[in-house]
C-alpha positions in Angstrom: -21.7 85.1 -24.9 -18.6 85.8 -23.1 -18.1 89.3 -23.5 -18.1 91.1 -20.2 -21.3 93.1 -19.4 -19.6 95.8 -17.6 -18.0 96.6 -21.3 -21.3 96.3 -23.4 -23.7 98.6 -24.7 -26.6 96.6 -25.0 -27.2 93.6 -22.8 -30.3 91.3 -22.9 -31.2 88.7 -20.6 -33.6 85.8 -21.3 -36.0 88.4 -22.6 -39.4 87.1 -23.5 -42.7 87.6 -25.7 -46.1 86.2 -26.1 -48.8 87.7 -28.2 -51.5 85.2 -26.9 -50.9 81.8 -27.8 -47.9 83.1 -30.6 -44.4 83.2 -28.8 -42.6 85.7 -30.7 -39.7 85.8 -28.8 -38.2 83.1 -25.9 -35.5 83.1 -23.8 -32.7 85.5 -25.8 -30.0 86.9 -24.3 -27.3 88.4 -25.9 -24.4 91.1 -25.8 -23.9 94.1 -28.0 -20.1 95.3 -27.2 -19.9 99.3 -27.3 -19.1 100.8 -30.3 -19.9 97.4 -32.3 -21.9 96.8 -35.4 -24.5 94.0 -34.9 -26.2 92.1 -37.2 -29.5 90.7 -36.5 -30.7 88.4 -38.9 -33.2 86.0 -39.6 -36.5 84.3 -41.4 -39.7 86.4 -42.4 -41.5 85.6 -38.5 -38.7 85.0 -36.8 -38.8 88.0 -33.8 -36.1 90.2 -35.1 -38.6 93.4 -35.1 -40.6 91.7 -32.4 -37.0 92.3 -30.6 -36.7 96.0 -31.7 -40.0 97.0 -30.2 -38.5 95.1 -26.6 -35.8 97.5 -26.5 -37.6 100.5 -27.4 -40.1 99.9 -25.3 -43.0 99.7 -27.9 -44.3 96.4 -26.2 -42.9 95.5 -22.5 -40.9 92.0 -22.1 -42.9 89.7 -20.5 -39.6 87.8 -19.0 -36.0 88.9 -18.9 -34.2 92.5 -18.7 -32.4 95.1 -21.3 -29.7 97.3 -19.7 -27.9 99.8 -21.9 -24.5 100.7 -20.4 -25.3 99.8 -17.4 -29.3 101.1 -17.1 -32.0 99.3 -16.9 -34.8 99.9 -20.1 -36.8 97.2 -18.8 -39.6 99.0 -17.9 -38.9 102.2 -19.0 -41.5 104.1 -21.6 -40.2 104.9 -25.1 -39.6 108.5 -24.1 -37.5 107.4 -21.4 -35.8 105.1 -23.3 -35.0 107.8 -26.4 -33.7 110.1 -23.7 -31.6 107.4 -22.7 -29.8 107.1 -26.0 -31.7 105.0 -28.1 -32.7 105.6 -31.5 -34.0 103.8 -34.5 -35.4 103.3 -38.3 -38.4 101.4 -39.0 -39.1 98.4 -41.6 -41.8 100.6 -43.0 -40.2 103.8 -43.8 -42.6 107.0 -41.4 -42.0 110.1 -42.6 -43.9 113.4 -42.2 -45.1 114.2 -45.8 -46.7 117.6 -45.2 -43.4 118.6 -44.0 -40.2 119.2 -46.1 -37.0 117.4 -45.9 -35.2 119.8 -43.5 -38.5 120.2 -40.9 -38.5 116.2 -40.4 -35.4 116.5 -39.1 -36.0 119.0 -37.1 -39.5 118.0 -35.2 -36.9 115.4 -33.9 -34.5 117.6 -32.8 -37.5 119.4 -30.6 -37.4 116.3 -28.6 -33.7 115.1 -28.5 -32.7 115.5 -24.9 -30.0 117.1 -23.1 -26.3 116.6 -21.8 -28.6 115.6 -18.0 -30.7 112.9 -20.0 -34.2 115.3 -19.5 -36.1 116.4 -22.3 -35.2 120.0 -23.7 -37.0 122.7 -22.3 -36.8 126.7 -22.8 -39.8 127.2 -20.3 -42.6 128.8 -21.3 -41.9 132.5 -21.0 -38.5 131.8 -22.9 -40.7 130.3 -25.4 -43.6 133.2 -25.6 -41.6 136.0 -25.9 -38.7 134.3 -28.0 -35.9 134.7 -25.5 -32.5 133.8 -25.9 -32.8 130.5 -24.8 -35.5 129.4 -27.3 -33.9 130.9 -29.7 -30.4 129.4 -29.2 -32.0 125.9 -28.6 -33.8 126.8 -32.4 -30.5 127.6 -34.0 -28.5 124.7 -32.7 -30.9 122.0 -33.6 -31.4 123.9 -37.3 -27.7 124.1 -37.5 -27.9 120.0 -36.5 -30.4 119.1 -39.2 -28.6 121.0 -41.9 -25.1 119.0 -41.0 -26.7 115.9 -41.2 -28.3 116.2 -44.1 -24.8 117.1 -45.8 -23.8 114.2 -43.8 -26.5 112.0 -45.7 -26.0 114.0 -49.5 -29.8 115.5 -48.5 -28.6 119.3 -48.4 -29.9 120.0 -52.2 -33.6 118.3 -51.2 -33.6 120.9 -47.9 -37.0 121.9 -48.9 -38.7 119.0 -50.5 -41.3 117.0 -49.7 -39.9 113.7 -48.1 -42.0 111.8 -50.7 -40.6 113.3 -53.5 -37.4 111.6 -53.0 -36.2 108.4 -54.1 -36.7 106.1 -51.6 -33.2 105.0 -50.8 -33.0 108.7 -50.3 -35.9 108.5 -47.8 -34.5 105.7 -46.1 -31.3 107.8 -45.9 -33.5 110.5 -44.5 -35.3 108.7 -41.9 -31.9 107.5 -40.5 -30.6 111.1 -40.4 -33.8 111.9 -38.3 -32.9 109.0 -35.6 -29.6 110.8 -35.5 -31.0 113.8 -34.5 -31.4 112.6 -31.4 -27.5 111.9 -30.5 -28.0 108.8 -29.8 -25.5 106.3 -28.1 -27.2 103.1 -29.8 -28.9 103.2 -33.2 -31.4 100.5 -34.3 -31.6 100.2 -38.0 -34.5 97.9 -39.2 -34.3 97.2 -42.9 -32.2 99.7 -43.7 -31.3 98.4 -47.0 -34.8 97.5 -47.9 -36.0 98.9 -51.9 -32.5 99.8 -52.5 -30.6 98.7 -55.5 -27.0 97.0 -55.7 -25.4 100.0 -55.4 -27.6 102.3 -53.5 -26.8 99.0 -51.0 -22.7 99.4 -51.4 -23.1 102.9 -50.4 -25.5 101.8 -47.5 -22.8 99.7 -45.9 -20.2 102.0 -46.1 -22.2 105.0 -44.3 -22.9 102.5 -41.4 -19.2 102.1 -40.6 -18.8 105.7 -41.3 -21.6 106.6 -38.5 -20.7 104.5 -36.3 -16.8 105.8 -36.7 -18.0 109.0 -36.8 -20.6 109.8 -34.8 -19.0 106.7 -31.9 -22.1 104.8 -32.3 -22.9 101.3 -31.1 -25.8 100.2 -34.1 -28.3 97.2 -33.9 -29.1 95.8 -37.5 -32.1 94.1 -38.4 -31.5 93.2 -42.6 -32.5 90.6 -45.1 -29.7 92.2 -48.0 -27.0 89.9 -46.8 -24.5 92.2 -49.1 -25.1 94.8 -46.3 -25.2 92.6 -42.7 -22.4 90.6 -44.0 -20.3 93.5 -44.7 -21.2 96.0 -41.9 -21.7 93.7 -39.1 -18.9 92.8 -36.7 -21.0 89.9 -34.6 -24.4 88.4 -36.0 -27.3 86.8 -34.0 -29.3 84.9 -36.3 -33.0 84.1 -34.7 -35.6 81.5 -35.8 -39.0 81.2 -34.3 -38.3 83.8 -31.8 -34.8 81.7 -30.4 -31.4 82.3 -30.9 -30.3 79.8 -33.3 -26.4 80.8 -33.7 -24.3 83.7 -33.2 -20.9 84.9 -34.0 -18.5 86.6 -36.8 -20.2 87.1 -40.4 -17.7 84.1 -41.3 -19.0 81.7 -38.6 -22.4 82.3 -39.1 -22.1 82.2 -43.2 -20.9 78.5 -42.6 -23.0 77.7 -39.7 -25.0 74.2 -40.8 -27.9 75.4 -39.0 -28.3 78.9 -40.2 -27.9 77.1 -43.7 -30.7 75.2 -43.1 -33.2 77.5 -41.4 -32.2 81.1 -42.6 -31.5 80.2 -46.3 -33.2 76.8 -46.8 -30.6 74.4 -47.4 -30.4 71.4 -46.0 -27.8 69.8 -43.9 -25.8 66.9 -43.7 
């Protein structure tokens, strides 16, 4: 790509995979531009998760780098990386069901870090004899969860169990958790998964609205090409682990080889 690092949020170079003899991802660079929506789309197989679990840190890239404004994630743990500004969903949705709606949020807000980047701490006598710090640090990240969950149309379910909801409700709900963490790039994996037509409309919109909002740069990893179309402002499409085209939702809509690969027509 030619857009300049120094701008991006997100930059990977010739990152790599292997799972023994499988290659799940080879050789992709790419750029996310700050404050961007970006598609990342794709066959079943194809790395796009693999890809997620690079730049969290989840598994460590065998080859290649990932920088995020500048700082280097390579080998970084997924603490490290969260504190850095990273957050994301999951293709499998991974709540907590003994706890209500309200406490999900907020077990993430224990570990969302500070203005410095370090985890949040109250230090221990703070914390034992509930001093004004603790208790401060408490109300702000309460005051957080109950905001975003207005934000997401969750305030009603406050108390539920996160099971009891619908679950484009709990997808809603397990974004609102990543956001707890104030982060500067949000990885949504299958957002839109299990939601209907219009549960999916509504989806698309709240992305641009976050990333308006809250001045997010977001990563999306969707099959409901309704929602990637729409949202996204570049796409990458992978196959077999390689990049296989990239550029506006137009371009890559009429790309020959994304026809081919990604939805199974053939080419001329």
């Amino acid at each position: 790509m030619s857009a300049p690092a120094a701008h991006a949020s997100l930059v990977l170079k010739n990152v790599g995979k292997r799972f023994g003899g499988l290659r799940a991802v080879h050789d992709v660079s790419l750029v996310v531009r700050a404050g961007t929506i970006f598609g990342l789309i794709g066959p079943n197989g194809a790395g796009k998760t693999t890809l997620f679990n690079l730049v969290t840190g989840v598994y460590p890239c065998d080859t290649g780098t990932i920088e995020l404004a500048g700082k280097d994630l390579t080998r970084l743990a997924p603490a490290q990386i969260a504190a850095a500004g990273v957050a994301r969903t999951f293709q499998n949705i991974r709540l907590f069901g003994q706890l209500s709606v309200l406490e999900n949020l907020l077990v993430a807000g224990e570990a969302a870090s500070g203005e410095d980047g370090a985890p949040k701490r109250s230090g221990i006598r703070t914390a034992l004899f509930r001093g004004r710090v603790a208790q401060a640090t408490e109300e702000r990240t309460r005051a957080r969860g109950e905001e975003l969950l207005r934000v997401f149309d969750l305030h009603d379910a406050s108390d539920a169990a996160p099971l009891s909801l619908s679950y484009g409700n709990q997808r809603r709900l397990e974004i609102a958790r990543a956001m707890m963490l104030s982060p500067k790039l949000l990885l949504l994996d299958e957002p839109a998964a299990g939601m209907n037509y219009g549960e999916a409309a509504g989806l698309e919109t709240q992305i641009r609205w976050l990333r308006d909002t809250f001045k997010l740069t977001v990563v999306l990893v969707e099959h409901n090409m309704q929602v990637v179309m729409g949202a996204s402002d570049e796409i990458h499409v992978l196959d077999r682990g390689e990049t296989l085209a990239h550029g506006t939702p137009d371009e890559v809509r009429k790309d020959a080889k994304v026809l081919a690969a990604y939805l199974g027509e053939e080419t001329a």
